[in-house]
Each structure stands twice: as C-alpha cells, then as structure tokens.
DRENPA-3360 file (N, C-alpha, C; in nm, 2 decimals, always signed):
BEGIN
1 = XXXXXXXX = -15.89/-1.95/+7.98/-15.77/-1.96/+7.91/-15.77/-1.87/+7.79 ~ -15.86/-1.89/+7.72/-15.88/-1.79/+7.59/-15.90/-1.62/+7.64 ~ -15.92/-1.61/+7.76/-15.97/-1.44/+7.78/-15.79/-1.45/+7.83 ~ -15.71/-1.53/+7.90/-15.60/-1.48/+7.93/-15.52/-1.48/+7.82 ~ -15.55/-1.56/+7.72/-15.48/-1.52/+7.54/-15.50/-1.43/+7.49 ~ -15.63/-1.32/+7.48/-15.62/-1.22/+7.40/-15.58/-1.12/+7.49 ~ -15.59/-1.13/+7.65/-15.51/-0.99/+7.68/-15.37/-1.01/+7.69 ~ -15.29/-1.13/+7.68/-15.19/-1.14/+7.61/-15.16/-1.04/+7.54;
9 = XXXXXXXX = -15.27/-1.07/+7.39/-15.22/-1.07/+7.29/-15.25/-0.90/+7.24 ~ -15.32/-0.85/+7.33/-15.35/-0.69/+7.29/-15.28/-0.65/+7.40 ~ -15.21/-0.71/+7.53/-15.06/-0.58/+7.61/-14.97/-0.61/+7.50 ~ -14.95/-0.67/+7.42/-14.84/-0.71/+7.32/-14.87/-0.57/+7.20 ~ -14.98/-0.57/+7.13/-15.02/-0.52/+7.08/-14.98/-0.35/+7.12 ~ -15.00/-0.32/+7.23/-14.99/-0.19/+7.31/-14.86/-0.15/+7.31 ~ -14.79/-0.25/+7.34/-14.65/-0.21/+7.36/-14.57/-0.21/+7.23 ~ -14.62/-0.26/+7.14/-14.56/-0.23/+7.03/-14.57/-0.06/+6.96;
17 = XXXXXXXX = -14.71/-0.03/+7.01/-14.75/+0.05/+6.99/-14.68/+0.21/+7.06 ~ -14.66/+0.18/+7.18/-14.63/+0.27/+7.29/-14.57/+0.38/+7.23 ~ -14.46/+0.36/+7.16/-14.40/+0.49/+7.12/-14.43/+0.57/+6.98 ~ -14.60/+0.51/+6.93/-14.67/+0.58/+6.86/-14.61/+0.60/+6.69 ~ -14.56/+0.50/+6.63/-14.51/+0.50/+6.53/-14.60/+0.55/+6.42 ~ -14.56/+0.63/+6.33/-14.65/+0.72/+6.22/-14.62/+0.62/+6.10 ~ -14.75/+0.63/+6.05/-14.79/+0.53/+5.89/-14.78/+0.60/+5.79 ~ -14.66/+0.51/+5.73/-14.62/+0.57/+5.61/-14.74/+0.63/+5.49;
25 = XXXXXXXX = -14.70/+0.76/+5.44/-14.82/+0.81/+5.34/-14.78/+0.70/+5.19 ~ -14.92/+0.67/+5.21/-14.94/+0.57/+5.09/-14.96/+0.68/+4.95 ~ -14.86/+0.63/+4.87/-14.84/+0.72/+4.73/-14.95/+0.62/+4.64 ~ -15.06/+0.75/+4.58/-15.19/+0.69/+4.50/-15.12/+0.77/+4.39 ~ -15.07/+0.67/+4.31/-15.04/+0.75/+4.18/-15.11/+0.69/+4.04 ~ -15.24/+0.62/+4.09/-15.24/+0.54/+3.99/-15.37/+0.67/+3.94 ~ -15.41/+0.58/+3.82/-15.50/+0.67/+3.73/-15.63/+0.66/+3.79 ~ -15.70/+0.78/+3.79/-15.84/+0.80/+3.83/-15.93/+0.85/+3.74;
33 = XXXXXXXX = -15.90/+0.91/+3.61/-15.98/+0.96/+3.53/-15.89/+0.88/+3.39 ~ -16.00/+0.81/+3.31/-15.98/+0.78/+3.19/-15.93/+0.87/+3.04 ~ -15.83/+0.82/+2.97/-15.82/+0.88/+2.84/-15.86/+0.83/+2.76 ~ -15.89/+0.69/+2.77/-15.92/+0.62/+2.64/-16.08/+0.65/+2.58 ~ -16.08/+0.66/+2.46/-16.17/+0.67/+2.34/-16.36/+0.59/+2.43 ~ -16.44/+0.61/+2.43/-16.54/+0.51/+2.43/-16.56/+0.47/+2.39 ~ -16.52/+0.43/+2.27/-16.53/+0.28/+2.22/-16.46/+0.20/+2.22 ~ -16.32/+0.25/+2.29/-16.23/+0.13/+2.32/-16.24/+0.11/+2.46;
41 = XXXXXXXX = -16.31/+0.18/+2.53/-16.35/+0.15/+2.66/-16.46/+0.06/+2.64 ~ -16.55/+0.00/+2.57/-16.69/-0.08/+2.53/-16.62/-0.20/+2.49 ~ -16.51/-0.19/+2.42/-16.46/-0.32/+2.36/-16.37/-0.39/+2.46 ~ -16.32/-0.32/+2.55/-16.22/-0.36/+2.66/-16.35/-0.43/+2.75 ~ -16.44/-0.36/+2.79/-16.52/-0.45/+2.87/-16.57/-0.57/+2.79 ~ -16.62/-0.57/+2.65/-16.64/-0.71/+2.59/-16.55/-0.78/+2.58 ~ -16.48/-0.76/+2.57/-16.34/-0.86/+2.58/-16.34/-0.96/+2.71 ~ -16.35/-0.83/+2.83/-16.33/-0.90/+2.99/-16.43/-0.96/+2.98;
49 = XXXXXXXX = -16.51/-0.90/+2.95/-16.67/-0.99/+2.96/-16.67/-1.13/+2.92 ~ -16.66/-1.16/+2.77/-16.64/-1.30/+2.71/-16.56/-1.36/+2.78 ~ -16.43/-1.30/+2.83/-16.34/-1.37/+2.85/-16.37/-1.47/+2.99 ~ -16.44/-1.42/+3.06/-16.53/-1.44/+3.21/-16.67/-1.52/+3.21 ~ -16.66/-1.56/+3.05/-16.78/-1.67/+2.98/-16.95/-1.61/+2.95 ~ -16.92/-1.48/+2.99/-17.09/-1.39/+2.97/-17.08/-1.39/+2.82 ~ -17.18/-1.40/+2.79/-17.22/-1.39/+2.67/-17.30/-1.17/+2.65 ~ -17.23/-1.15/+2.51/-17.23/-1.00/+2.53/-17.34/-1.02/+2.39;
57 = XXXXXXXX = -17.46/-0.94/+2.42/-17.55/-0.83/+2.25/-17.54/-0.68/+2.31 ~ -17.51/-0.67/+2.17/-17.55/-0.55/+2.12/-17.68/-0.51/+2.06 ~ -17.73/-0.43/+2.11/-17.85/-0.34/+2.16/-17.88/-0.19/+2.11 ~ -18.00/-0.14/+2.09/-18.04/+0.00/+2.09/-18.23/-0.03/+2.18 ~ -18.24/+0.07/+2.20/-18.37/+0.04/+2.25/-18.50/+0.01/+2.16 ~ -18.48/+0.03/+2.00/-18.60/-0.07/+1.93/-18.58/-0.18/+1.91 ~ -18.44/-0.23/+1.91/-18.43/-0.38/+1.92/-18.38/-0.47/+2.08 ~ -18.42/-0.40/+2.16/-18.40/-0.49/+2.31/-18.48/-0.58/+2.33;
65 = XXXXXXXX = -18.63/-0.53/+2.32/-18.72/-0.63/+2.36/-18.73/-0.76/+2.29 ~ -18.70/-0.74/+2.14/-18.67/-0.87/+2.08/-18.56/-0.93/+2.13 ~ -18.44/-0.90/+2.16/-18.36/-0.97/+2.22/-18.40/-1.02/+2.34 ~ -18.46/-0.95/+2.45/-18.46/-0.97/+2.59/-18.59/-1.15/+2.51 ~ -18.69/-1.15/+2.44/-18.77/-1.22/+2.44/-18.68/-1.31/+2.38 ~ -18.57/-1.31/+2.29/-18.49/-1.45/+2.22/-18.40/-1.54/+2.32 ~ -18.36/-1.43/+2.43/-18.28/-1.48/+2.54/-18.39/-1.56/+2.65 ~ -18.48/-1.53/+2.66/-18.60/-1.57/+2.79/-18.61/-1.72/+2.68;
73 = XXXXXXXX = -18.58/-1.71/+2.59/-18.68/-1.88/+2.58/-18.80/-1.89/+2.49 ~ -18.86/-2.02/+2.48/-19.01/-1.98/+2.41/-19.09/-2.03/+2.56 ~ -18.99/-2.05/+2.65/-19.11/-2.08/+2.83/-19.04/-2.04/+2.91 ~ -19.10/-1.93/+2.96/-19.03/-1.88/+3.05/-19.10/-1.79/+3.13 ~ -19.10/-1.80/+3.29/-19.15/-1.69/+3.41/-19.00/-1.64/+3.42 ~ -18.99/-1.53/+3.44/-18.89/-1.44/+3.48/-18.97/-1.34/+3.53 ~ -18.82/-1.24/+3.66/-18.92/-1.18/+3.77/-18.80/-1.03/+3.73 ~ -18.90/-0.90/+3.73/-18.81/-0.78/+3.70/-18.79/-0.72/+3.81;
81 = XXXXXXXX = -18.74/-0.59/+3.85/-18.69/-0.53/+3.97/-18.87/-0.39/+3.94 ~ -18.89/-0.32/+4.01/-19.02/-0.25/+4.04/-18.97/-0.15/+3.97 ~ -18.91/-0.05/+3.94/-18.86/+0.02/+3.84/-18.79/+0.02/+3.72 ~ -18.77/-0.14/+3.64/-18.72/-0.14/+3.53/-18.82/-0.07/+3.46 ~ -18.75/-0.03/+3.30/-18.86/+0.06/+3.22/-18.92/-0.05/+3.14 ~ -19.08/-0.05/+3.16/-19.15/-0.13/+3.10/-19.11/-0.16/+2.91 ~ -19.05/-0.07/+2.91/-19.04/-0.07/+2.69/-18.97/-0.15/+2.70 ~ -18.83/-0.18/+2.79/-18.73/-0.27/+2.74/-18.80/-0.42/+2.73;
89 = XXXXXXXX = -18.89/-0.48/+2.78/-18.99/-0.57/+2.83/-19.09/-0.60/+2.66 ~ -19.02/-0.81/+2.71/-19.14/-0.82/+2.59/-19.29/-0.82/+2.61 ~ -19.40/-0.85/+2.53/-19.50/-0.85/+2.60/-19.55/-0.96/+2.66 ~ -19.64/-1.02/+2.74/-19.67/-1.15/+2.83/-19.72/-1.23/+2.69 ~ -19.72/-1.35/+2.66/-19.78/-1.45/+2.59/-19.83/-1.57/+2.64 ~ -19.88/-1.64/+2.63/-19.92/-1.82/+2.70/-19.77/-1.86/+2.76 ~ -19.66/-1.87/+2.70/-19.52/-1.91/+2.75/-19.45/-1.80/+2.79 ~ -19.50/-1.68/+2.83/-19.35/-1.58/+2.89/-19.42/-1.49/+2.96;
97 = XXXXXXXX = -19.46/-1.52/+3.11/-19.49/-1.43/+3.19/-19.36/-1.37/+3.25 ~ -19.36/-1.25/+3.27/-19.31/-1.15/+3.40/-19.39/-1.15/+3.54 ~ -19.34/-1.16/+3.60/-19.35/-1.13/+3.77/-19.25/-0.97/+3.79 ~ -19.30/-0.90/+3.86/-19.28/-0.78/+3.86/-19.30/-0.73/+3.98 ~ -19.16/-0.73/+4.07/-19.17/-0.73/+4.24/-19.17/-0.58/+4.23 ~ -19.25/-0.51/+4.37/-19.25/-0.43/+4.38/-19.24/-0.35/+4.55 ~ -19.19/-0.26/+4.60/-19.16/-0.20/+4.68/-19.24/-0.14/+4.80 ~ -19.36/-0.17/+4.73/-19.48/-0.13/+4.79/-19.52/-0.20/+4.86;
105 = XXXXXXXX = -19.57/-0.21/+5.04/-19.56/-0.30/+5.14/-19.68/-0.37/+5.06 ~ -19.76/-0.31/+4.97/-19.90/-0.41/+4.94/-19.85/-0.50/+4.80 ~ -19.75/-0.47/+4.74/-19.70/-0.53/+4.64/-19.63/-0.71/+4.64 ~ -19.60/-0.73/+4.52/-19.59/-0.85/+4.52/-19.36/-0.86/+4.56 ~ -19.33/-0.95/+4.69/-19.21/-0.98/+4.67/-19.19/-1.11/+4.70 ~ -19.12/-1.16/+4.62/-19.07/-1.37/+4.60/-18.99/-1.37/+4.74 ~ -19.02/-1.49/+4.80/-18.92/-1.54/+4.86/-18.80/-1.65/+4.78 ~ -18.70/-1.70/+4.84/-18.57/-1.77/+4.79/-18.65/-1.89/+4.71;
113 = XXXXXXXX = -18.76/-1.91/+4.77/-18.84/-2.07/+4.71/-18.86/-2.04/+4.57 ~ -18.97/-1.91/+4.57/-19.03/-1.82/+4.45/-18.95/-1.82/+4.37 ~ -18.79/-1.75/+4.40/-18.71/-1.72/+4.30/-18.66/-1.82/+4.22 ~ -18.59/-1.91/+4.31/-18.59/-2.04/+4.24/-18.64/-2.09/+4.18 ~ -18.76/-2.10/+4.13/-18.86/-2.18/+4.05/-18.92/-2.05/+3.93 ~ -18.84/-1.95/+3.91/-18.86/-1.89/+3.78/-18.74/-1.89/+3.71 ~ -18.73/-1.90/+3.60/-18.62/-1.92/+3.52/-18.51/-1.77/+3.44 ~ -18.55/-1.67/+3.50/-18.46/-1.56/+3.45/-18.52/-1.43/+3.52;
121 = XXXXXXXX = -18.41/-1.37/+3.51/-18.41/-1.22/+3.60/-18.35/-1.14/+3.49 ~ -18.40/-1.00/+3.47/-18.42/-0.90/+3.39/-18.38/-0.77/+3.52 ~ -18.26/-0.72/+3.45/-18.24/-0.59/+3.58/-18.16/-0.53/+3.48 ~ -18.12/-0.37/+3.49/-18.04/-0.28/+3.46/-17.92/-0.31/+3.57 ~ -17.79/-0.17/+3.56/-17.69/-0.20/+3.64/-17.64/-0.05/+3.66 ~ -17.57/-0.01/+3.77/-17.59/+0.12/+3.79/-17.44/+0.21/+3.71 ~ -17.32/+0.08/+3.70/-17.25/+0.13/+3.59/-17.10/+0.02/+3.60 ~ -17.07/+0.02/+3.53/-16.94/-0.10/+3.49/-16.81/-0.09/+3.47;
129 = XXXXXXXX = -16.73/-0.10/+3.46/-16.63/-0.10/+3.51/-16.52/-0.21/+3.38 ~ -16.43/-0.16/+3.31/-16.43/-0.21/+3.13/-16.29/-0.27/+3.21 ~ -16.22/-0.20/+3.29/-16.10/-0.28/+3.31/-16.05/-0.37/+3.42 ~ -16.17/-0.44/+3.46/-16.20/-0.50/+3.53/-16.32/-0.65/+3.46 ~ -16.36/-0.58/+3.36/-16.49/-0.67/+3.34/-16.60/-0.68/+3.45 ~ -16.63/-0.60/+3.54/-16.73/-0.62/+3.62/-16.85/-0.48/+3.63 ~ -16.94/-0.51/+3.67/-17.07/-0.46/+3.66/-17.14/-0.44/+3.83 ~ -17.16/-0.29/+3.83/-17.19/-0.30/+3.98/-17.37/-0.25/+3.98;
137 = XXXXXXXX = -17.38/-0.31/+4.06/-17.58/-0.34/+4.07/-17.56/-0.29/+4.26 ~ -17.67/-0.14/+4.24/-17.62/-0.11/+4.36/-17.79/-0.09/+4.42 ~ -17.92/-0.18/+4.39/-18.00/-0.21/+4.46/-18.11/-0.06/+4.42 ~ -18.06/+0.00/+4.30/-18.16/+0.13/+4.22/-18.31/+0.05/+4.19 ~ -18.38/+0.12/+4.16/-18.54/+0.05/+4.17/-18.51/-0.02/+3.99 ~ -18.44/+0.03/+3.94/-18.47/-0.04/+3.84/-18.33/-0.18/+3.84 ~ -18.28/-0.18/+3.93/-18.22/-0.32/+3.95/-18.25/-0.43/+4.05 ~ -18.30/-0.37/+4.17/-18.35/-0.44/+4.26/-18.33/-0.49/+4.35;
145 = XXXXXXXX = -18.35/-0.54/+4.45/-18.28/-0.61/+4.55/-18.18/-0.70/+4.54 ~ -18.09/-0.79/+4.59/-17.98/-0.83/+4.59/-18.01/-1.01/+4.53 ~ -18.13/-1.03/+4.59/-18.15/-1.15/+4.62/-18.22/-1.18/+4.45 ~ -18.26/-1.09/+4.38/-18.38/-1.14/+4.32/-18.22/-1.14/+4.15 ~ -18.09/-1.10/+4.18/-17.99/-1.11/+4.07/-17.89/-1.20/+4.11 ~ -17.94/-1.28/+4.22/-17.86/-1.42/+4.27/-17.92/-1.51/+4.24 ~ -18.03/-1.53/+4.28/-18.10/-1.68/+4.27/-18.11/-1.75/+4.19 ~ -18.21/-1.65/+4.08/-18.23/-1.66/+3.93/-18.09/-1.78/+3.90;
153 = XXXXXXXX = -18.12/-1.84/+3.81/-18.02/-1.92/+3.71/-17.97/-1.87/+3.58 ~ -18.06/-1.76/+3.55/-18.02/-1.70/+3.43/-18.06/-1.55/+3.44 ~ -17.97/-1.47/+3.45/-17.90/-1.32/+3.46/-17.94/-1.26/+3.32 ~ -18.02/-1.18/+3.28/-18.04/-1.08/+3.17/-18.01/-0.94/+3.21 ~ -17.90/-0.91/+3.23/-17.85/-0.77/+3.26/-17.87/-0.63/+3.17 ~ -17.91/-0.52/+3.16/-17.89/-0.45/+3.07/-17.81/-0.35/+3.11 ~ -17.68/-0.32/+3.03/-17.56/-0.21/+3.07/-17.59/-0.09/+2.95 ~ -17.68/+0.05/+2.98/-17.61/+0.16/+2.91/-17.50/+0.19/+2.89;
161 = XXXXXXXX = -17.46/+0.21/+2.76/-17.34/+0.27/+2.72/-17.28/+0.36/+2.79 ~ -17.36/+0.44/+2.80/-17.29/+0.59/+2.88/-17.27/+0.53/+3.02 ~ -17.30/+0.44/+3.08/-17.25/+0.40/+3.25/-17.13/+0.32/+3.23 ~ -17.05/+0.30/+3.10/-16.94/+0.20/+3.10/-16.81/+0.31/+3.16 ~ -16.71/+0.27/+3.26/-16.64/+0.36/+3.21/-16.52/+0.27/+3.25 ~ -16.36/+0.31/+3.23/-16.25/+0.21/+3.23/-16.19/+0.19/+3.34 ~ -16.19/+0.26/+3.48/-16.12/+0.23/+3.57/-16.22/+0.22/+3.69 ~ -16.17/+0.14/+3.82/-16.22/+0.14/+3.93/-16.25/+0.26/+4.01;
169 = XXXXXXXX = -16.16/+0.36/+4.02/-16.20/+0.51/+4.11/-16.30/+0.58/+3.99 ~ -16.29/+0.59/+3.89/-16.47/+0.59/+3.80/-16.55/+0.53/+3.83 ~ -16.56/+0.40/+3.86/-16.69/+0.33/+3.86/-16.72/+0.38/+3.97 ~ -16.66/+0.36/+4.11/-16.67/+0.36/+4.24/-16.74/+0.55/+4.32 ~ -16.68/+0.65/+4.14/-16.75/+0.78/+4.18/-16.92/+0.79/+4.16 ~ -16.94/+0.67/+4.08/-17.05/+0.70/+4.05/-17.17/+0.58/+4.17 ~ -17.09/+0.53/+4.24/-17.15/+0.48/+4.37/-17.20/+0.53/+4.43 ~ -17.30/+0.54/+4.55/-17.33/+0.55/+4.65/-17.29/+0.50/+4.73;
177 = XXXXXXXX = -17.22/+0.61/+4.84/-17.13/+0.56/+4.90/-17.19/+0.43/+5.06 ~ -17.35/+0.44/+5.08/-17.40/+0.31/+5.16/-17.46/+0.22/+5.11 ~ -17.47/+0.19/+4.95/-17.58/+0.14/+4.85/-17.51/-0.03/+4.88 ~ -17.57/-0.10/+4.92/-17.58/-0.26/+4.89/-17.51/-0.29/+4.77 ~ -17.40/-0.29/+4.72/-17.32/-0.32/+4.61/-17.29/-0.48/+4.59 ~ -17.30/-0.52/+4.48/-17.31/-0.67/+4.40/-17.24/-0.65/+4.26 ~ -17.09/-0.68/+4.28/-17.02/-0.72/+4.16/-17.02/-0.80/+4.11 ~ -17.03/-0.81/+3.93/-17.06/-0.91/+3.85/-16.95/-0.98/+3.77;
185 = XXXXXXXX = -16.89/-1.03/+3.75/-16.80/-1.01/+3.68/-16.77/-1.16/+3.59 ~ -16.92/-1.22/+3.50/-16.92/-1.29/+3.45/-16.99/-1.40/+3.55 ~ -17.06/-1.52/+3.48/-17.17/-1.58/+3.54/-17.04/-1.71/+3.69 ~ -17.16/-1.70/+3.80/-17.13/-1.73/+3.92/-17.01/-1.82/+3.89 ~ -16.92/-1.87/+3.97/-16.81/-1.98/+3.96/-16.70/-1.97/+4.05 ~ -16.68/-2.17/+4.08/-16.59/-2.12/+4.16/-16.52/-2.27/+4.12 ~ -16.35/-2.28/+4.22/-16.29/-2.41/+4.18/-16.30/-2.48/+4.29 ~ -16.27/-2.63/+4.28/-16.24/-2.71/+4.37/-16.12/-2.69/+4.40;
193 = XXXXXXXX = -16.05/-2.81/+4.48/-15.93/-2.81/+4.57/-15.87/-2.87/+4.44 ~ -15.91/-2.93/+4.32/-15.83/-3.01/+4.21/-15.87/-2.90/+4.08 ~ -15.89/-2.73/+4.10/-15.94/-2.65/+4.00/-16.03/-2.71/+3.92 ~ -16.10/-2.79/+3.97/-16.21/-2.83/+3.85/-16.33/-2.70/+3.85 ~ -16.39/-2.64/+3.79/-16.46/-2.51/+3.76/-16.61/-2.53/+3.79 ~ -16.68/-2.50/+3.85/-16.79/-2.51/+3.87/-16.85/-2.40/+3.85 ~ -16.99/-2.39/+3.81/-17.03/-2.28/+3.77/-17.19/-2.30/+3.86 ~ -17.24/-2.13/+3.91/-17.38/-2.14/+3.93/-17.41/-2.15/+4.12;
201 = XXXXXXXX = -17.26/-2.17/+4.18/-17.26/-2.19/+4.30/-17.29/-2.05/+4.38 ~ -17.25/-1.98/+4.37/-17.29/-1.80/+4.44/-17.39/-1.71/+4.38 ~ -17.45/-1.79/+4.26/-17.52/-1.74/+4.17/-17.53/-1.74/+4.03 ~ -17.63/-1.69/+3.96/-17.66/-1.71/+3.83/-17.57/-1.83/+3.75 ~ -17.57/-1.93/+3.69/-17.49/-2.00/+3.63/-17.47/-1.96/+3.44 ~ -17.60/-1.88/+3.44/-17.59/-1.81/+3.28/-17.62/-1.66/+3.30 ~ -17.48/-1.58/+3.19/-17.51/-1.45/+3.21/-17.49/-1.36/+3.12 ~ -17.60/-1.34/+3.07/-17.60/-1.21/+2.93/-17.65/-1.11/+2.95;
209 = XXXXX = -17.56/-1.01/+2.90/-17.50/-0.89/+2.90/-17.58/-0.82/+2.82 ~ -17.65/-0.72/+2.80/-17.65/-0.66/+2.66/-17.62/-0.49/+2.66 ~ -17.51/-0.48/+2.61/-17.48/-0.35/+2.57/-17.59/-0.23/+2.47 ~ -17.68/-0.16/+2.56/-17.75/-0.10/+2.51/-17.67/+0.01/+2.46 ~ -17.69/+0.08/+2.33/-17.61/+0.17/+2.27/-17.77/+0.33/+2.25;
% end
C-alpha cells in the first residue's frame, strides 16, 4: 500500500513537472560586507549575547588566565580541546585540574560519561557573528570536537576580537566549507508546550563568553 502511495505521489510529481517550468532568479540583495565601526560591531554582539543570558568579560591576554581561573571555581576538573594555547590556561592547583584531550591515537579522549562528570569546558571559537549573537565552533584543534562543547555544563568560550564580524555571509566566508559547524547562541534552552524555559537540555546550561581584545 505505501510503495503504491509514493509512486502515486512521484507520477504526480512528474507531471507537474513535464513541461519543465524555470525557477524564478532569487534577488540577493541583502548586505554581504559590513560598514559598521568595530566597536559597534563588539557591542552589537554583547548586547545579543546578554540578551540570550551568556554572560560577556572583557579580556586582553595578561588578564585571561585570571579570569578563566575566577570563572572555573575554587573546585573544578575542566577538559580543553588539544590545541588551545596553553597561556590562556590557569595553572593546575589541589582544586583545579585540566584534562587536556588530545588527537593523538595514543592520547587521552573522554567518553559522554567522562565529560559529564567534569565541571567546565575551555575552547576558543573560529569566529562570530554580532548580528545574530551567535558563535560558530567549527571543530579547529584549538576548539575541539563537538562533543567535548555540549556536554560540559559550563561553556568558557574565548572570542578574539578580530574574528567578530556583523553579518551572516561574513561569518559564513570565514567557514570551511565541510567543517562540523556548532552554533552558539547563548547557553542551551528550550520551551515547553506551556513556554516554560528550560535551560541545559541540548547543552551547556552556563555560558561565558570572554571577549579577548
């Protein structure tokens, strides 16, 4: 019964087809290259950002590691991606180990159990996106596999300034066009049938940002 429904439903298909009707040219007139200032492109993304519940710092690279260590906690395992740059990194103490997966068939990688049971994830982002509020993580050694910026419960993202930029066909030039792509766009959430807001269900439930400058 069902195989005599879809060829139904694809001679239907055909015949609609038959006399080869031509698809209208879709007019792209929207904007592809940015005018705005960079710093109002940095403030447009904080805006989206907070607005989407992430929490945003501001950053330079002598003061990251102190941040990255104020955000971890005074107890905390958290796991990095195999090419983060070791400087942004506090150093190990009795309460704040790194686990530090690596690429190397001999190297150390968490399964979903592993991940679960460390309390934050430390990854760069490959470039973001200000009029949108979202952040694309496209699986670079210094961000990591897909799995190890979902699990985690708490997201420590770090965004270079120079990778912000304000429109979608920007962000999307600086993609790789087969790269494993993971949009961020403020910590995990979703609604029920009555919009009640849940947070933490597709991932991370806490998510800070820090605008390295």
């Amino acid at each position: 019964m069902s195989t005599d429904a879809k060829t139904e439903i694809l001679a239907r298909i055909r015949g609609a087809l038959a006399d080869q009707p031509t698809a209208p040219t879709v007019e792209r007139i929207y904007r592809t290259v940015s005018d705005r200032p960079a710093a109002e492109v940095l403030e447009m993304l904080e805006d989206r950002l907070v607005d989407y519940k992430a929490t945003v710092h501001h950053e330079n690279v002598e003061t990251l590691p102190a941040r990255i260590t104020e955000l971890l906690g005074s107890s905390a395992r958290y796991v990095v991606p195999a090419g983060l740059d070791p400087s942004w990194l506090p150093a190990d103490t009795d309460t704040l180990q790194m686990i530090r997966e690596s690429t190397d068939e001999r190297g150390q990688v968490l399964g979903v159990r592993e991940l679960n049971a460390v309390d934050a994830v430390v990854t760069s982002s490959t470039v973001s996106c200000a009029e949108t509020g979202t952040i694309f993580l496209t699986a670079r050694p210094d961000e990591g596999r897909r799995a190890i910026s979902l699990v985690p419960d708490h997201h420590i993202c770090v965004v270079p300034a120079a990778s912000v930029v304000e429109l979608i066909p920007e962000a999307l030039s600086r993609v790789e066009p087969i790269a494993p792509i993971t949009m961020i766009s403020g910590p995990s959430a979703t609604s029920d049938i009555e919009l009640e807001r849940v947070e933490g269900v597709h991932g991370p439930r806490r998510l800070d940002v820090i605008l390295l400058g």
